[in-house]
Wavefront OBJ file of the C-alpha trace (Angstrom):
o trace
v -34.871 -51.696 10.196
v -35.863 -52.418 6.543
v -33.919 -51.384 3.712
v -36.747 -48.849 2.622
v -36.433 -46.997 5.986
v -32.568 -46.899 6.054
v -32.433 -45.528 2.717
v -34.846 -42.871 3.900
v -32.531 -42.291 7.192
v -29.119 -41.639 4.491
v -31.083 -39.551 2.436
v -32.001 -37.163 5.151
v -28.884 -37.019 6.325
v -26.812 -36.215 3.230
v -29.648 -33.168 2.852
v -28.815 -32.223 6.006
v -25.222 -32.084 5.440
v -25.709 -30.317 2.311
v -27.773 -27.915 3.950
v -25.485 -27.167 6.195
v -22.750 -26.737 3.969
v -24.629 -24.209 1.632
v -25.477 -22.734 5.572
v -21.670 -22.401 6.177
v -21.074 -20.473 2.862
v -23.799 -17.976 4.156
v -22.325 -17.591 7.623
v -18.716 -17.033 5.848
v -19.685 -14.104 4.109
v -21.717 -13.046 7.425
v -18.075 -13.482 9.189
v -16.241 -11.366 6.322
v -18.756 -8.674 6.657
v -19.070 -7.871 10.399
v -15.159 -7.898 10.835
v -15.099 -5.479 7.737
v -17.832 -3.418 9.714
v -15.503 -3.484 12.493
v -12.684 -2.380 10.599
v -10.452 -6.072 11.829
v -9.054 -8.079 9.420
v -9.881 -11.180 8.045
v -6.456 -13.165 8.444
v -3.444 -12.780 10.205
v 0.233 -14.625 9.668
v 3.245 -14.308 11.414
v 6.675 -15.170 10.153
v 5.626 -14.989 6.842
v 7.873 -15.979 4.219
v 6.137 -15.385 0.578
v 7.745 -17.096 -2.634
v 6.475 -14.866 -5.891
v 7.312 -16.548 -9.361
v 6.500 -15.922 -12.835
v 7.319 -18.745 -15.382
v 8.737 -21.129 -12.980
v 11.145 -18.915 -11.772
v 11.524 -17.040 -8.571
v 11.121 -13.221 -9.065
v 11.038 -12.018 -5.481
v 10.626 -12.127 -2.180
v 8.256 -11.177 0.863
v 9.516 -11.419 4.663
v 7.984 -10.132 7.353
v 6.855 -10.585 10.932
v 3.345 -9.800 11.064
v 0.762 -9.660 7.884
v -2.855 -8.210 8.622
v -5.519 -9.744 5.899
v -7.707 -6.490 5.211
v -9.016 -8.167 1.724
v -12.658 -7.854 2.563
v -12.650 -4.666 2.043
v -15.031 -3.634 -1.420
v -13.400 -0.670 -2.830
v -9.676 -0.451 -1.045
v -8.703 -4.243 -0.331
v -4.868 -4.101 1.526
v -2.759 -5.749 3.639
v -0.995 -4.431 6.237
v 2.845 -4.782 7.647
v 3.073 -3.534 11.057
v 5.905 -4.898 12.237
v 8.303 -4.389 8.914
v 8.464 -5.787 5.829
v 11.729 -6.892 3.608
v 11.065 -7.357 -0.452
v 14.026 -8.795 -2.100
v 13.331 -8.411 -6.205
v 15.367 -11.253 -8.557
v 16.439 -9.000 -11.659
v 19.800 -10.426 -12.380
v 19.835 -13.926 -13.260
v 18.594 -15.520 -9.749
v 20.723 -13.308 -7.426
v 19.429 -10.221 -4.718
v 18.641 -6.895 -7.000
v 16.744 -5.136 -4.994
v 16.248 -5.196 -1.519
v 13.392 -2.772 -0.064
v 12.982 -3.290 3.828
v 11.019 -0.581 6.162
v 9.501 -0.800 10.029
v 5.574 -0.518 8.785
v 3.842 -1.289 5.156
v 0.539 -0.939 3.450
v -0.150 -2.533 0.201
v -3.442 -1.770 -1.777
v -4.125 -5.146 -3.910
v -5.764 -3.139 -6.937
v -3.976 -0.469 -7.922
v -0.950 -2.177 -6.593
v 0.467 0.813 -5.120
v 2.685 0.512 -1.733
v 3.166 2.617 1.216
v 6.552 1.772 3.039
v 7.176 4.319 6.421
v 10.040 4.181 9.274
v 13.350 3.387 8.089
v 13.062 2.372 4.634
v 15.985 1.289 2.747
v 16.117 0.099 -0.695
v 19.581 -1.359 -1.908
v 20.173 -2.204 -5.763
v 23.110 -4.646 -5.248
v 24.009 -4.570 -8.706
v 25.625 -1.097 -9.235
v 25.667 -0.673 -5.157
v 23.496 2.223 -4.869
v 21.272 2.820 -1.465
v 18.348 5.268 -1.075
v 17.428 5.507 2.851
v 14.325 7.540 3.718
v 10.676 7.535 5.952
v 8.334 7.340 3.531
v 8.749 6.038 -0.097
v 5.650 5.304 -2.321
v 6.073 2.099 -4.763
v 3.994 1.726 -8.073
v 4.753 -2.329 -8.557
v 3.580 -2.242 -11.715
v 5.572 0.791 -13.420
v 7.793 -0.201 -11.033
v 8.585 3.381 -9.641
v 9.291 5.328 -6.454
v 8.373 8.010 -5.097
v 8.973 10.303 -1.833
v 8.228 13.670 -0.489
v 10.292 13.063 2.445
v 14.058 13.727 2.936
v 16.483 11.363 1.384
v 20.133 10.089 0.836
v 20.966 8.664 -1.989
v 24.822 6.916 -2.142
v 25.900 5.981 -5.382
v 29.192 4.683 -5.967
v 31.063 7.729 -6.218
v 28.327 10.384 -5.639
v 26.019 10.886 -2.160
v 22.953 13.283 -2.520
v 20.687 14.159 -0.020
v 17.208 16.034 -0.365
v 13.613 16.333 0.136
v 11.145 14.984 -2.495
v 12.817 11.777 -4.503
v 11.625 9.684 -7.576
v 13.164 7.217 -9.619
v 13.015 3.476 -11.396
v 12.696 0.913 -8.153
v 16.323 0.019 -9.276
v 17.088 3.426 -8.131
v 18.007 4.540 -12.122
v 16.628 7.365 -14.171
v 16.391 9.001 -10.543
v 14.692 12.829 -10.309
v 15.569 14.602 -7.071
v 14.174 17.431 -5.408
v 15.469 20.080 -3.347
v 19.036 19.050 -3.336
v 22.260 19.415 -1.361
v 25.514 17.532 -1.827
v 28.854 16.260 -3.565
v 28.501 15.318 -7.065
v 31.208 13.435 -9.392
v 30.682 13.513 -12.992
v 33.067 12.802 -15.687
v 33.367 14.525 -18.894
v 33.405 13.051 -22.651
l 1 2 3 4 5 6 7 8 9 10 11 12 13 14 15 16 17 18 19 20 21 22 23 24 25 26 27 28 29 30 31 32 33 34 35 36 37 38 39 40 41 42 43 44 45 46 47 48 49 50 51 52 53 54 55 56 57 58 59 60 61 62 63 64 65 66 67 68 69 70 71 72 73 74 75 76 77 78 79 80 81 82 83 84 85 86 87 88 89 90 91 92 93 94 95 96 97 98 99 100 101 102 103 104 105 106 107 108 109 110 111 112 113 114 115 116 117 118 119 120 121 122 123 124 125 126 127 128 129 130 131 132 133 134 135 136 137 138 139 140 141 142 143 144 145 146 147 148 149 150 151 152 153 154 155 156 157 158 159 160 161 162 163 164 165 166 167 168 169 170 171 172 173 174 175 176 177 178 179 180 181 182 183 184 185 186 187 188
């Protein structure tokens, strides 16, 4: 073979290969479209165990057994927990603030608004307070609760329980609903 014809040969096959790879970006999107037509997601992890930071520094945690990818969806992208999730929040310098865990999660990328059902618990290890409920509602970036279902909420000398809850997600500047229980208060 001459060098004329060899160069001839390479060029066809690097348009080939580019063809192909401009083919594959087509097909991709092709994927991501019929398994958002059939209502499957587009990844799935198991034993996931999700590092957030912010400025170097580790500001929480994600843990759970089972993630479903639902992010090629166009106007409610999510993923989905079904077999529990556990969110430990860093507040106070590097140790556990906040721990959230609950049997089943949803949570909506844009508005960044979380569904947590079966079990949920949140624990703010700072002043020991625990909130235990079905179904809590998190806004992660006003960083609020909020439930319609009943509740306990143990506080260090206090224990309420009740239907329909809101409050900070370090369980302060709480607003309950429907209330029964034993209250301490001190007076200045």
């Amino acid at each position: 073979m001459n060098i004329t014809t060899n160069k001839i040969i390479k060029s066809i096959a690097l348009l080939l290969g580019i063809a192909m790879l401009f083919s594959c970006d087509n097909n991709t999107q092709k994927a991501r479209d019929f398994l958002a037509d059939k209502n499957l997601p587009i990844g799935i992890t198991t034993n996931a165990f999700h590092v957030y930071k912010d400025s170097g520094r580790i500001t929480s945690k994600l843990i759970t057994a089972k993630m479903l990818d639902y992010s090629n969806r166009t106007l409610h992208p999510y993923s989905k927990f079904p077999e529990g999730i556990k969110i430990v929040n860093f507040e106070n310098k590097g140790l556990d603030s906040i721990t959230i865990t609950g049997d089943f999660a949803l949570s909506y990328t844009k508005t960044s608004i979380s569904e947590i059902k079966g079990n949920v618990v949140v624990i703010n290890h700072s002043d020991k307070s625990r909130l235990e409920t079905e179904q809590l509602f998190w806004d992660e970036k006003t960083k609020y609760f909020v439930s319609e279902k009943a509740f306990k909420l143990t506080k260090e000398n206090d224990t309420i329980f009740g239907i329909g809850f809101e409050s900070k997600d370090d369980l302060s500047k709480h607003l309950s609903k429907k209330t029964i229980g034993k209250l301490e208060t001190s007076e200045n």
